[in-house]
C-alpha positions as YAML, in Angstrom:
chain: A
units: angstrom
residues:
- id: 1
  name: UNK
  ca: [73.56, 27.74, -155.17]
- id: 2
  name: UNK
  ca: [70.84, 25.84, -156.79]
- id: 3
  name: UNK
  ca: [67.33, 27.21, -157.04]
- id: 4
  name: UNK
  ca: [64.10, 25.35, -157.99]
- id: 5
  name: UNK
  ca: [61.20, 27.82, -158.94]
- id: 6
  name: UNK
  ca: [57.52, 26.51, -159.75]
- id: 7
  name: UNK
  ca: [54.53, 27.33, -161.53]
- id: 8
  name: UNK
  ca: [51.67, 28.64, -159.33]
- id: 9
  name: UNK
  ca: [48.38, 26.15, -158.79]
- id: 10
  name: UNK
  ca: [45.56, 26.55, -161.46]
- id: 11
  name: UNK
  ca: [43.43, 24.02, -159.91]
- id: 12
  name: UNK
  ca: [43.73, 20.77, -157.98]
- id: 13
  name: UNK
  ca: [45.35, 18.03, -159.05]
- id: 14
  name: UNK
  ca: [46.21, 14.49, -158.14]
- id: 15
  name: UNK
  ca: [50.04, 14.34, -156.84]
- id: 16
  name: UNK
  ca: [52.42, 12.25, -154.84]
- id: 17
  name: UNK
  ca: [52.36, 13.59, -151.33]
- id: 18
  name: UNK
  ca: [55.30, 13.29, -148.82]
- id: 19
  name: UNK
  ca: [55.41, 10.43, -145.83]
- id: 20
  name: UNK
  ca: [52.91, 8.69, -148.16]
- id: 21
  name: UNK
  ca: [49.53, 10.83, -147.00]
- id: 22
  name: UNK
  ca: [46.66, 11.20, -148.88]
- id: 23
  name: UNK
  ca: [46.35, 13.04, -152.26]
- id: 24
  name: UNK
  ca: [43.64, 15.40, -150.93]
- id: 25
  name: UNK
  ca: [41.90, 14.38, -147.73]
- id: 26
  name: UNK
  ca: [40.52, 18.29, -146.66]
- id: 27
  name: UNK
  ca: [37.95, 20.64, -149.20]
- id: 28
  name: UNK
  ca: [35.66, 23.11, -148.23]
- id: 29
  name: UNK
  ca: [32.89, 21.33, -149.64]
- id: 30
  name: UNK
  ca: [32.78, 17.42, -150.60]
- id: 31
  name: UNK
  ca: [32.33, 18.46, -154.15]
- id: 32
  name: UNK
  ca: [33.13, 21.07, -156.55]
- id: 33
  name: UNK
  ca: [30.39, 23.22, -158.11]
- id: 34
  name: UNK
  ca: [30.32, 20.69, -161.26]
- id: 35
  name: UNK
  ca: [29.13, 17.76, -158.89]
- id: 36
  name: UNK
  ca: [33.10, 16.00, -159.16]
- id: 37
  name: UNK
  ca: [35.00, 15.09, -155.60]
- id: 38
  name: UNK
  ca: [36.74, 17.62, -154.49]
- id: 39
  name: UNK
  ca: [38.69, 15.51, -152.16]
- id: 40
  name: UNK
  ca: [40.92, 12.34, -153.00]
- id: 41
  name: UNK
  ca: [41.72, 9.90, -150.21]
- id: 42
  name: UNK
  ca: [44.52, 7.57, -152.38]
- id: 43
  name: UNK
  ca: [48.06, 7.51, -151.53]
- id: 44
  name: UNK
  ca: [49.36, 7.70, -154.86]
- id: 45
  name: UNK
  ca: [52.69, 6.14, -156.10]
- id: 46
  name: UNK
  ca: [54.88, 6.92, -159.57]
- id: 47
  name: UNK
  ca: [53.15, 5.51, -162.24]
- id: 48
  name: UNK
  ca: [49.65, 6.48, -161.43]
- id: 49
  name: UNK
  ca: [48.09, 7.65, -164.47]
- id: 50
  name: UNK
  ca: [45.94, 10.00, -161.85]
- id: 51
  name: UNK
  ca: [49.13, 11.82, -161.24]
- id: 52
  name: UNK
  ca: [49.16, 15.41, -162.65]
- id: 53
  name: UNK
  ca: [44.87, 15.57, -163.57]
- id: 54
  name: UNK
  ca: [42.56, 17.60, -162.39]
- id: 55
  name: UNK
  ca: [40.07, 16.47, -159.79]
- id: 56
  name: UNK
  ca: [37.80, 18.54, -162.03]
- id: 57
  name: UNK
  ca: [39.03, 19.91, -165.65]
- id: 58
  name: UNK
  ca: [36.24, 22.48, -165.38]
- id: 59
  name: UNK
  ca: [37.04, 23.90, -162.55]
- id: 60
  name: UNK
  ca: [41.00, 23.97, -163.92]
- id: 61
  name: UNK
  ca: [42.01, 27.40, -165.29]
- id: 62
  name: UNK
  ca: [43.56, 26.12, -168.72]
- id: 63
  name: UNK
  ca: [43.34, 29.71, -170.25]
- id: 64
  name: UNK
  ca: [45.60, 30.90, -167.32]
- id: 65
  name: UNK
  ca: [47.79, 27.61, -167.85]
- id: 66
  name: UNK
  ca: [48.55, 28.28, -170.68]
- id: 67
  name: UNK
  ca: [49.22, 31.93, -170.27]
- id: 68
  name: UNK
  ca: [51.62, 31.56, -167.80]
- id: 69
  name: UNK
  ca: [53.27, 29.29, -170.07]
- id: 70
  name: UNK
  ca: [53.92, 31.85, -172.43]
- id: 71
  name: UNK
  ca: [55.32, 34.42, -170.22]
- id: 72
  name: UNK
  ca: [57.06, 32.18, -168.03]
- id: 73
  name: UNK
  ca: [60.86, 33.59, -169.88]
- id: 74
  name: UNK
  ca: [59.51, 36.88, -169.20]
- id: 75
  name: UNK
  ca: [59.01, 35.74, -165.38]
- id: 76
  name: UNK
  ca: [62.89, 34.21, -165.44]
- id: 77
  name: UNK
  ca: [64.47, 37.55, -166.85]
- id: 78
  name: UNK
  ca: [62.53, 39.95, -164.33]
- id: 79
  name: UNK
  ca: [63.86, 37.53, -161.70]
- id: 80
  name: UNK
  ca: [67.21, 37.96, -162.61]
- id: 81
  name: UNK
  ca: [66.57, 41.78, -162.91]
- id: 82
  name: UNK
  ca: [65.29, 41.59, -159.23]
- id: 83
  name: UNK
  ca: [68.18, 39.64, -158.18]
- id: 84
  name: UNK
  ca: [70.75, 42.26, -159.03]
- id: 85
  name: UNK
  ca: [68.66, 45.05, -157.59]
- id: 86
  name: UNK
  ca: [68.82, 43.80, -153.98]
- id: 87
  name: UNK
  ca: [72.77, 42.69, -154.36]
- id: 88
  name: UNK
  ca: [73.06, 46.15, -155.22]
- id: 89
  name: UNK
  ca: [70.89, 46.96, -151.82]
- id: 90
  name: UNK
  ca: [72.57, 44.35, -149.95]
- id: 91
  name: UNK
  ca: [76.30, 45.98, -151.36]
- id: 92
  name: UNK
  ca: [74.74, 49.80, -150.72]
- id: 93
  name: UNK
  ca: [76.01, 50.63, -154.49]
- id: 94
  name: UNK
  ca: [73.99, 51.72, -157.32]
- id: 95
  name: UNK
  ca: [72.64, 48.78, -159.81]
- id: 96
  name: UNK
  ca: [74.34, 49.93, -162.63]
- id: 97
  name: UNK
  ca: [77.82, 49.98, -160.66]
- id: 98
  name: UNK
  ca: [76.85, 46.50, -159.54]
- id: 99
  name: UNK
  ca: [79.06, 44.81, -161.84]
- id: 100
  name: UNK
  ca: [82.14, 46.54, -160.66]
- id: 101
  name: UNK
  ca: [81.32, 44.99, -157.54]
- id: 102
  name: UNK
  ca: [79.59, 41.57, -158.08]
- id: 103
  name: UNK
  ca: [78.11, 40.11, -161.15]
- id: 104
  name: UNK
  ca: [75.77, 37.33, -161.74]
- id: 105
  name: UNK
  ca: [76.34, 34.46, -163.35]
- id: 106
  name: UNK
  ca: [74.14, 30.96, -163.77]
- id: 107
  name: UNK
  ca: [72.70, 27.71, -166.16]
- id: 108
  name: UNK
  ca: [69.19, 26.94, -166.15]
- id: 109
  name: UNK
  ca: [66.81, 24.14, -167.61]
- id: 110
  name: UNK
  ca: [63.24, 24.07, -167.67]
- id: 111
  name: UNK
  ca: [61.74, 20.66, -166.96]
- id: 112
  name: UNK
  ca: [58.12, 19.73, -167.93]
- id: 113
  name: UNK
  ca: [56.36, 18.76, -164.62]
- id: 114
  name: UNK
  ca: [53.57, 15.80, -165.04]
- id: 115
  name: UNK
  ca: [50.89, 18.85, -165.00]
- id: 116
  name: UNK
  ca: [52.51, 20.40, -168.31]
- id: 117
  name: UNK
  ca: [53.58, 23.03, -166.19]
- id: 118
  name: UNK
  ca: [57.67, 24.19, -166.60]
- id: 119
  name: UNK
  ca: [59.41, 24.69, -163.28]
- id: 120
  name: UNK
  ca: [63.20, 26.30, -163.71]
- id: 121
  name: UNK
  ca: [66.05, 24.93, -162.20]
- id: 122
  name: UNK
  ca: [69.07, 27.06, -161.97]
- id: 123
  name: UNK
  ca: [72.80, 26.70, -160.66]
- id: 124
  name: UNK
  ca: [73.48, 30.47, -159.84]
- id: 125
  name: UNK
  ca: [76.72, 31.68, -158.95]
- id: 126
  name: UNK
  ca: [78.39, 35.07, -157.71]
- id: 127
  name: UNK
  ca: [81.96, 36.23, -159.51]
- id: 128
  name: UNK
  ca: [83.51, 39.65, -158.48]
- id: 129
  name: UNK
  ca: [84.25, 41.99, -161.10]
- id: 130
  name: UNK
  ca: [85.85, 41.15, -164.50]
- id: 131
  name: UNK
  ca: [89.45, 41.20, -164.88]
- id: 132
  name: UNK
  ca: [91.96, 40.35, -167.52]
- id: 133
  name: UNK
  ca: [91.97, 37.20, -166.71]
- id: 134
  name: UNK
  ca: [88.54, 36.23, -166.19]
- id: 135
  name: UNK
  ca: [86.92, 37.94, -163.11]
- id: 136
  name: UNK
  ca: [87.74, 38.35, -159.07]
- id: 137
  name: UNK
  ca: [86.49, 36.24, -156.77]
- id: 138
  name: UNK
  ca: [83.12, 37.73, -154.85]
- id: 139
  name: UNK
  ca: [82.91, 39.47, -151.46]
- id: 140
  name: UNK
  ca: [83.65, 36.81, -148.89]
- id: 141
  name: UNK
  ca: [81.51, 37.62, -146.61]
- id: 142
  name: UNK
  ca: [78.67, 37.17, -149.29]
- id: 143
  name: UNK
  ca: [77.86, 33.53, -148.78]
- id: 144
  name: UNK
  ca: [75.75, 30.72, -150.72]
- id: 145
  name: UNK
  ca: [73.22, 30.93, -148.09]
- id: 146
  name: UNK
  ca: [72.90, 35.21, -148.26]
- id: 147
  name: UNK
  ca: [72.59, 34.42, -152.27]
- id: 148
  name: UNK
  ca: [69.76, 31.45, -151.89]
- id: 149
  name: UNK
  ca: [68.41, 34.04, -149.39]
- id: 150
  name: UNK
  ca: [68.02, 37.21, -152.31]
- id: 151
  name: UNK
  ca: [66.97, 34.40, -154.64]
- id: 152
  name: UNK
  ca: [64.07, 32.96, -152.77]
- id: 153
  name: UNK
  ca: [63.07, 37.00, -152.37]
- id: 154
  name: UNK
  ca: [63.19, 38.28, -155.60]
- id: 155
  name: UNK
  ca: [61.34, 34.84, -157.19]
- id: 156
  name: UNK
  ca: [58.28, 36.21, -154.57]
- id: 157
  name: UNK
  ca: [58.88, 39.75, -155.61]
- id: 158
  name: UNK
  ca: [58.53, 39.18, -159.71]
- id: 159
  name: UNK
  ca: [55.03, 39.95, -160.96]
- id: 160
  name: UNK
  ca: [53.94, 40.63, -164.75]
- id: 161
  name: UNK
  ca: [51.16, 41.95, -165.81]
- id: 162
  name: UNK
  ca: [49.94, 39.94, -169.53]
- id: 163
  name: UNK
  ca: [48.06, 41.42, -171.48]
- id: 164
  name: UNK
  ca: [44.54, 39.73, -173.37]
- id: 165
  name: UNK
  ca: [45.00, 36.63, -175.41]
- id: 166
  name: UNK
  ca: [41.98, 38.29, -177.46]
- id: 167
  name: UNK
  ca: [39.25, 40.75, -176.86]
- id: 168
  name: UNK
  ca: [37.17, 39.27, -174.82]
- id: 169
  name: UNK
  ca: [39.74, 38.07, -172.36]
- id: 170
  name: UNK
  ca: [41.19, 39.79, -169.42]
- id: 171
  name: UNK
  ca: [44.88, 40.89, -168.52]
- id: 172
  name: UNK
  ca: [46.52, 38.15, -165.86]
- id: 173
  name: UNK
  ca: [48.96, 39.18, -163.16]
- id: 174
  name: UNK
  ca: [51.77, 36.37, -162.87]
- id: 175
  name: UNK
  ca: [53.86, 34.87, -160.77]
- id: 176
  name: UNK
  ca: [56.14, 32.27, -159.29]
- id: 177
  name: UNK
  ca: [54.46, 29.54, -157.69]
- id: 178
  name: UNK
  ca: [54.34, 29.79, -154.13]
- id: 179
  name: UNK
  ca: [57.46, 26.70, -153.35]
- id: 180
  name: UNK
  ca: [60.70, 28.35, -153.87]
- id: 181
  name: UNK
  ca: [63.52, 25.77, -153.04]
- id: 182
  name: UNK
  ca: [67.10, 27.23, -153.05]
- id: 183
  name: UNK
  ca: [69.80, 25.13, -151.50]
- id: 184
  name: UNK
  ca: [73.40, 26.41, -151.52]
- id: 185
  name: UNK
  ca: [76.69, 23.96, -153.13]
- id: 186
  name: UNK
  ca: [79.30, 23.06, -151.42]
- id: 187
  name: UNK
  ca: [82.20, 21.38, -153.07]
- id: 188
  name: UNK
  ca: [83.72, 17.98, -151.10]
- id: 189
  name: UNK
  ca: [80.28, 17.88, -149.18]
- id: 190
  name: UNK
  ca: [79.29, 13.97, -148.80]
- id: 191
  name: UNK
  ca: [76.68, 13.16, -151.29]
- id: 192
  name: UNK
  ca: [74.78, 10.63, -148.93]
- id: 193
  name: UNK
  ca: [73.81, 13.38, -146.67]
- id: 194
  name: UNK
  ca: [70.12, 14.42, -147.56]
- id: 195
  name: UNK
  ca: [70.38, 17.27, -144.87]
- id: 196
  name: UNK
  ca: [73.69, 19.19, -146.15]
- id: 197
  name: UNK
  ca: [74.31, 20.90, -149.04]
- id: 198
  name: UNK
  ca: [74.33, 19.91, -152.70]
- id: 199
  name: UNK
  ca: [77.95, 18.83, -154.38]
- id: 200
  name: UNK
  ca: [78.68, 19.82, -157.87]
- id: 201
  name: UNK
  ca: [78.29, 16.40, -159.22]
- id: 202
  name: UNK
  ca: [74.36, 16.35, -157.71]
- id: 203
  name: UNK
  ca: [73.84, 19.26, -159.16]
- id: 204
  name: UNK
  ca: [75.29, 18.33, -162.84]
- id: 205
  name: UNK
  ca: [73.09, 15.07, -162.42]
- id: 206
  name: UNK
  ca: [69.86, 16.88, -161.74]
- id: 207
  name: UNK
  ca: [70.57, 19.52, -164.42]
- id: 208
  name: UNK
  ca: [71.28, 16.60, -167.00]
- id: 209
  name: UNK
  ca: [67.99, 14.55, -166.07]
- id: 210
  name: UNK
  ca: [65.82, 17.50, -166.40]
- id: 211
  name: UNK
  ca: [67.26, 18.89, -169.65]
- id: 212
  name: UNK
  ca: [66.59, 15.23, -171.10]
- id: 213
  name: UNK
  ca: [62.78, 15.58, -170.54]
- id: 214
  name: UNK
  ca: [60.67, 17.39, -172.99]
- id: 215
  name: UNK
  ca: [57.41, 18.13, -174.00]
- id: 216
  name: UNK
  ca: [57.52, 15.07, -176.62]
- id: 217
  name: UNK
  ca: [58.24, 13.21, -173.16]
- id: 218
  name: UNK
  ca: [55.27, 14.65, -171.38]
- id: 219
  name: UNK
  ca: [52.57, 14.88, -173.91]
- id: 220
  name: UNK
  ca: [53.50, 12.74, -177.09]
- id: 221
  name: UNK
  ca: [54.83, 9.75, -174.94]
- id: 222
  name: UNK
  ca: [51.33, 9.97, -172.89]
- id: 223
  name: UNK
  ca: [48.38, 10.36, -175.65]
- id: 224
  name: UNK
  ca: [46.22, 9.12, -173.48]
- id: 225
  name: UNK
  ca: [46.59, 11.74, -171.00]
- id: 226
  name: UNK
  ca: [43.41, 13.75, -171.28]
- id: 227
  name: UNK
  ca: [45.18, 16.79, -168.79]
- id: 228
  name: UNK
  ca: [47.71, 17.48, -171.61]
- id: 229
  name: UNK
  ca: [45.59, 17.00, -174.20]
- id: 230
  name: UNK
  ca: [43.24, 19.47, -172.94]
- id: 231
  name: UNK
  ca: [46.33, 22.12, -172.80]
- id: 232
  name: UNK
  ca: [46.93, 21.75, -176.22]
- id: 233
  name: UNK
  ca: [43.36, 22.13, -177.36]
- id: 234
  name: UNK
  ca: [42.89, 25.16, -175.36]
- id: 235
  name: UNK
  ca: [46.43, 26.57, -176.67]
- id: 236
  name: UNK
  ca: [45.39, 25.79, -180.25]
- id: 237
  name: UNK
  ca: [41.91, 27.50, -179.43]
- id: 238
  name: UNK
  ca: [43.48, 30.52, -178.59]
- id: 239
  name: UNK
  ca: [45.84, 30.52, -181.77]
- id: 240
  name: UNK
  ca: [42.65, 30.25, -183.88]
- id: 241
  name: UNK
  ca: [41.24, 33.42, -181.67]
- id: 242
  name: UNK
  ca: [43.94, 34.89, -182.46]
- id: 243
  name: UNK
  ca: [44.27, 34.58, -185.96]
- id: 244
  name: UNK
  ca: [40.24, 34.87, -186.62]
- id: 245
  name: UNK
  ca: [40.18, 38.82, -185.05]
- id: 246
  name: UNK
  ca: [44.05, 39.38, -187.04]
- id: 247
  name: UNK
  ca: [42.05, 38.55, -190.23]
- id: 248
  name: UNK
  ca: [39.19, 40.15, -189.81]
- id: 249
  name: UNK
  ca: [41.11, 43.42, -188.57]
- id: 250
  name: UNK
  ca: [42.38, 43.43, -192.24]
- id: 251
  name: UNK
  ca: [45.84, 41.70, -190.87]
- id: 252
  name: UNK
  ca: [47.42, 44.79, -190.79]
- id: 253
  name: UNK
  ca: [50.97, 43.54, -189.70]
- id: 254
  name: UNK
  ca: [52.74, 39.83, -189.85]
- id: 255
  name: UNK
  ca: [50.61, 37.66, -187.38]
- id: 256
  name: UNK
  ca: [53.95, 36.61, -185.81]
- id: 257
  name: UNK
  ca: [53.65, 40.57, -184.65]
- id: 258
  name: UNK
  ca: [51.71, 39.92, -182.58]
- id: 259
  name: UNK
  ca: [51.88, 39.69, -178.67]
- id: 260
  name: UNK
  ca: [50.26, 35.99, -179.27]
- id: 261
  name: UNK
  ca: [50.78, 35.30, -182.65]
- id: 262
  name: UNK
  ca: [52.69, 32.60, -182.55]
- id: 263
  name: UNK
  ca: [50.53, 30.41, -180.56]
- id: 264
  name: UNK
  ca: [49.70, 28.11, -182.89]
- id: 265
  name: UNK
  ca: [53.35, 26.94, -183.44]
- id: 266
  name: UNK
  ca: [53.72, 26.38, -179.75]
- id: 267
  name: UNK
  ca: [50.76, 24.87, -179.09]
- id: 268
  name: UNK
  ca: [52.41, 21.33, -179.22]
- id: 269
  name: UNK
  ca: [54.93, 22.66, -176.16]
- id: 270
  name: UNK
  ca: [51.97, 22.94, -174.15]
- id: 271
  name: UNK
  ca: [52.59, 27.09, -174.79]
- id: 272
  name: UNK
  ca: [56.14, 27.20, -173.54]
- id: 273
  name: UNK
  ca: [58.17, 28.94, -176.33]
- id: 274
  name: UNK
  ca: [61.42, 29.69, -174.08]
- id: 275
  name: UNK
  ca: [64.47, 27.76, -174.42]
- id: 276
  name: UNK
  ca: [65.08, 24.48, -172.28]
- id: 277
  name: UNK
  ca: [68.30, 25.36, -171.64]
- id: 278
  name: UNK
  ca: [70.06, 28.83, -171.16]
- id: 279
  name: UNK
  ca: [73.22, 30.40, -169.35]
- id: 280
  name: UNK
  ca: [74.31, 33.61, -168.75]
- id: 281
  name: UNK
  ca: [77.68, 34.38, -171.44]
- id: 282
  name: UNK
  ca: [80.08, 33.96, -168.87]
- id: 283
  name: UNK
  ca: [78.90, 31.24, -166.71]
- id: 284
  name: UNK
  ca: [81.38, 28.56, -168.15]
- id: 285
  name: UNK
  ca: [82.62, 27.89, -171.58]
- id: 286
  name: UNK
  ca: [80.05, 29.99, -174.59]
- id: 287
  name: UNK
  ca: [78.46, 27.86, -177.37]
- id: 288
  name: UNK
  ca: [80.27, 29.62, -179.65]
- id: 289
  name: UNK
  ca: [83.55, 28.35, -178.56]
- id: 290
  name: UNK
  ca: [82.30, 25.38, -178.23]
- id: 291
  name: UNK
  ca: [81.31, 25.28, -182.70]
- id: 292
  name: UNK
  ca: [84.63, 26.83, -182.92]
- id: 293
  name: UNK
  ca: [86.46, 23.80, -181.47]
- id: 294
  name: UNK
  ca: [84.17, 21.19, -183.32]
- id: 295
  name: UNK
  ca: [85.00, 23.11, -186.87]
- id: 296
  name: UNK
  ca: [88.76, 22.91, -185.97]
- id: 297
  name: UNK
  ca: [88.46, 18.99, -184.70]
- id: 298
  name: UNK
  ca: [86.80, 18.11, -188.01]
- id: 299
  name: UNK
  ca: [89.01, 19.81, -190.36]
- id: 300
  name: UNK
  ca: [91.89, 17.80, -187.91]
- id: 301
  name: UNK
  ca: [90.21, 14.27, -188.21]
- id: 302
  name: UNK
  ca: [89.59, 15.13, -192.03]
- id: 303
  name: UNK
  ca: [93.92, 15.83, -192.36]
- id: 304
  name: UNK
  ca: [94.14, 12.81, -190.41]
- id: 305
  name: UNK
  ca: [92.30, 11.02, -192.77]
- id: 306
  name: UNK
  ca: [93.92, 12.06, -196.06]
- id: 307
  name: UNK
  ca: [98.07, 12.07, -194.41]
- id: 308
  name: UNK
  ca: [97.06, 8.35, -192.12]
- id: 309
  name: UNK
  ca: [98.48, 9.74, -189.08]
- id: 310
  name: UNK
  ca: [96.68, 9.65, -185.87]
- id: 311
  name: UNK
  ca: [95.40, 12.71, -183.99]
- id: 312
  name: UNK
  ca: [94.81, 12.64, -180.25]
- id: 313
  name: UNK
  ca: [91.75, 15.07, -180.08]
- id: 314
  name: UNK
  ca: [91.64, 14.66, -175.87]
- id: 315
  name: UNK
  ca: [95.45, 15.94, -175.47]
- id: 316
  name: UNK
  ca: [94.53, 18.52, -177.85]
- id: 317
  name: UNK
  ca: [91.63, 20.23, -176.16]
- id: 318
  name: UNK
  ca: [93.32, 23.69, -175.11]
- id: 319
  name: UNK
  ca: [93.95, 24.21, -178.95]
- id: 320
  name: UNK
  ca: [91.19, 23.22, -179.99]
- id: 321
  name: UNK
  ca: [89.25, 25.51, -177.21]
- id: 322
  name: UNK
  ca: [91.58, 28.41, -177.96]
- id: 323
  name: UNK
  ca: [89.95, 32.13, -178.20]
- id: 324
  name: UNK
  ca: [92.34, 32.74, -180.97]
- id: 325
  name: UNK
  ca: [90.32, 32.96, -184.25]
- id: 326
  name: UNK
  ca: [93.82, 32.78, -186.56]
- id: 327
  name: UNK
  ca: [92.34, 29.21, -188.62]
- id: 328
  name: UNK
  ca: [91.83, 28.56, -192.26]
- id: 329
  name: UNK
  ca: [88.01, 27.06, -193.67]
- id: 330
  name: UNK
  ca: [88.66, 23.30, -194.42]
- id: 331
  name: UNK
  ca: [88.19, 22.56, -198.06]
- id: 332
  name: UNK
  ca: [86.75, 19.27, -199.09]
- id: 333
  name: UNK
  ca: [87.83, 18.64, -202.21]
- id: 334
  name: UNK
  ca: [86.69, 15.16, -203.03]
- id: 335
  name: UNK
  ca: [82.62, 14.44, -202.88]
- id: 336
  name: UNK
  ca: [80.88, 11.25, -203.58]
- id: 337
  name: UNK
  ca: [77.08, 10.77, -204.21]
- id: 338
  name: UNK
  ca: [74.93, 9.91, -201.11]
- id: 339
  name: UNK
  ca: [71.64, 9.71, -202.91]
- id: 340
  name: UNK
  ca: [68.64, 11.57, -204.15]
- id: 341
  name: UNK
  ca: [64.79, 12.28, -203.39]
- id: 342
  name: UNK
  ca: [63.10, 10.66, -200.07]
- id: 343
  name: UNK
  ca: [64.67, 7.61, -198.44]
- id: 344
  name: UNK
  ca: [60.48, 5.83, -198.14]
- id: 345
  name: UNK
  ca: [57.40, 6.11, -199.78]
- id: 346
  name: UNK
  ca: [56.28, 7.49, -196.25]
- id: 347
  name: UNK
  ca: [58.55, 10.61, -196.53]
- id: 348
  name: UNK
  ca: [56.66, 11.19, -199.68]
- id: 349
  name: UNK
  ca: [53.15, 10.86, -198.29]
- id: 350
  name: UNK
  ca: [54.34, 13.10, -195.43]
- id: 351
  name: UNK
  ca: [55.90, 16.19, -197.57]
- id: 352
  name: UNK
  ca: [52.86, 15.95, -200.53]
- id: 353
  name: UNK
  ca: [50.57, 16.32, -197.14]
- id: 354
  name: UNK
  ca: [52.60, 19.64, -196.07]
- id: 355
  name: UNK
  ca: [52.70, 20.71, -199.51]
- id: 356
  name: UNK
  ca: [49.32, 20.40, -199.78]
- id: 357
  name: UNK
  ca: [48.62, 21.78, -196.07]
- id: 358
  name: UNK
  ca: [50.98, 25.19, -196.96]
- id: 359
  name: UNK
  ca: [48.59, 25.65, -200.83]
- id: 360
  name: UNK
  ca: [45.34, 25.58, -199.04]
- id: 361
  name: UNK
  ca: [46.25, 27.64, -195.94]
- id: 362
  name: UNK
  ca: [47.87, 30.24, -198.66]
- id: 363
  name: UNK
  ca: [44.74, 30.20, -200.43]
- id: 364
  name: UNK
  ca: [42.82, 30.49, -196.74]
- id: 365
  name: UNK
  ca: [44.95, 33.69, -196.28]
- id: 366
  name: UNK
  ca: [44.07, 35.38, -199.88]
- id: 367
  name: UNK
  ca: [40.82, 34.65, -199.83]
- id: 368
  name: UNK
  ca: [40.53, 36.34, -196.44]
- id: 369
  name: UNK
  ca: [42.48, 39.53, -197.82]
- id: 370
  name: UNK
  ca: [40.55, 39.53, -200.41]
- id: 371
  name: UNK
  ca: [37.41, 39.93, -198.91]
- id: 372
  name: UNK
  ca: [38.67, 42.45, -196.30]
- id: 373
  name: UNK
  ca: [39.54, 44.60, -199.25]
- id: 374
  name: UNK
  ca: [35.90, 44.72, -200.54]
...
């Protein structure tokens, strides 16, 4: 089945609404308690550069944003803890014998929404138990729709508890946004039918759009979006928090030690430090198999090369996937020179800046110490 889980609502923003109704019509009040509308009356379309901003950035939590964003892996893997816990209810066996039983398998992306928010998408799939040959099908009785079912409960289940950014801020219980779409996959299902289930080849289409889109496509592609540049500011504020009470606590460990201390490197990905795309090991083919097969077509192409006879790579393919690790390291033995230094005087501008950049924040640093020690 494939599963869609959101980030919750930090504040109100401007969106696309179904049947073409109005962004906001109904508030409580007509205006916020800055003195901004708190309703919006426009229908709008894709391509509105309203789309994704605040009706008021003050009344937007941005420390929660990007809080959220942080912990959002840490949401995915208690979700997937919570899903085996109620197939073990649902199979009356105990959780660690689940596997024996039923075991989980699945590929995710995470796709930047046009809030700078990550919502998951996952294609989640049940397998028996291993065998020697790969593993048993599952229970038959234990459907797509039972499995979107346990999916949609344990995304509503998941809560974490994160701690302070710094010591004036508060811990935050998360969660899963409140829209939890899980549809199951049916194979041969017609693809023109938006009421039935998904096919395979929807599914690989969706997966591949959203693992194309990126942070550099949200924020760097928009600069004049002042939403997602106010993320960033806020995430780089809290990376300077951060680092202003490690140093004057006599930075008694690595900053990246700490629970936030990497921040600053991630403040560019809007907070989001997780991986954009992720599988369990024995959802399909492992990336390691997949390097294997790439060293083995290269040293190929390279004998190829050298003898002048053709290799057909495509009617090669269960060779060159083969778990069999019996293969020799390719030796190149002839090298030619490629070149030396930066290609443009740009290159050079850019690395004396970095240079220069790394000296004075490694003076910053013992300066700092040295004081502390005083």
């Amino acid at each position: 089945m494939f599963a869609t889980l959101t980030a919750p609502s930090f504040g109100h923003v401007h969106g696309k609404r179904d049947n073409g109704r109005a962004c906001r019509p109904h508030a409580k009040s007509p205006r916020c308690e800055h003195g901004r509308p708190a309703t919006c009356l426009a229908k709008h379309e894709d391509g509105d550069q309203l789309l994704g901003q605040p009706l008021c950035w003050e009344c937007y939590d941005y420390g929660s944003h990007i809080v959220w964003q942080w912990w959002a892996p840490e949401l995915w893997r208690r979700l997937t803890i919570a899903l085996k816990r109620l197939l073990a209810q649902r199979l009356d066996v105990r959780e660690a014998k689940l596997n024996h039983h039923v075991t989980v398998q699945y590929s995710k992306v995470a796709e930047y929404q046009r809030r700078g928010l990550i919502h998951f998408h996952a294609l989640i799939r049940l397998d028996g138990p291993k065998t020697d040959e790969g593993f048993a099908p599952a229970p038959e009785w234990l459907t797509a729709q039972h499995l979107a079912e346990m999916v949609e409960d344990a995304a509503r289940s998941v809560r974490f508890t994160a701690p302070p950014v710094f010591g004036d801020d508060g811990e935050r219980v998360l969660a899963f946004g409140t829209q939890v779409d899980s549809q199951p996959v049916k194979v041969g299902h017609r693809t023109d039918d938006p009421n039935g289930p998904l096919t395979p080849e929807q599914v690989a289409g969706y997966l591949a759009k959203y693992s194309t889109k990126s942070a550099t496509d949200t924020v760097d592609g928009e600069a004049s979006n002042p939403h997602l540049s106010r993320v960033q500011a806020v995430a780089a504020e809290f990376a300077t928090l951060v680092e202003d009470e490690w140093v004057a606590a006599g930075m008694p460990c690595e900053l990246k030690e700490l629970t936030y201390g990497l921040l600053g490197k991630w403040h560019t990905a809007l907070g989001f430090r997780g991986h954009f795309a992720t599988k369990s090991r024995r959802y399909s083919i492992t990336l390691g198999a997949l390097r294997r097969a790439r060293r083995r077509a290269q040293s190929l192409l390279a004998d190829a090369q050298r003898t002048g006879i053709p290799v057909d790579l495509a009617a090669m393919e269960a060779q060159l996937l083969a778990d069999d690790e019996d293969e020799t390291t390719l030796v190149i033995g002839s090298w030619s020179f490629a070149g030396i230094g930066w290609d443009t005087e740009g290159d050079v501008e850019l690395a004396r800046a970095a240079a220069a950049r790394a000296r004075e924040y490694a003076q910053h640093r013992a300066e700092a110490k040295r004081v502390n020690q005083q």
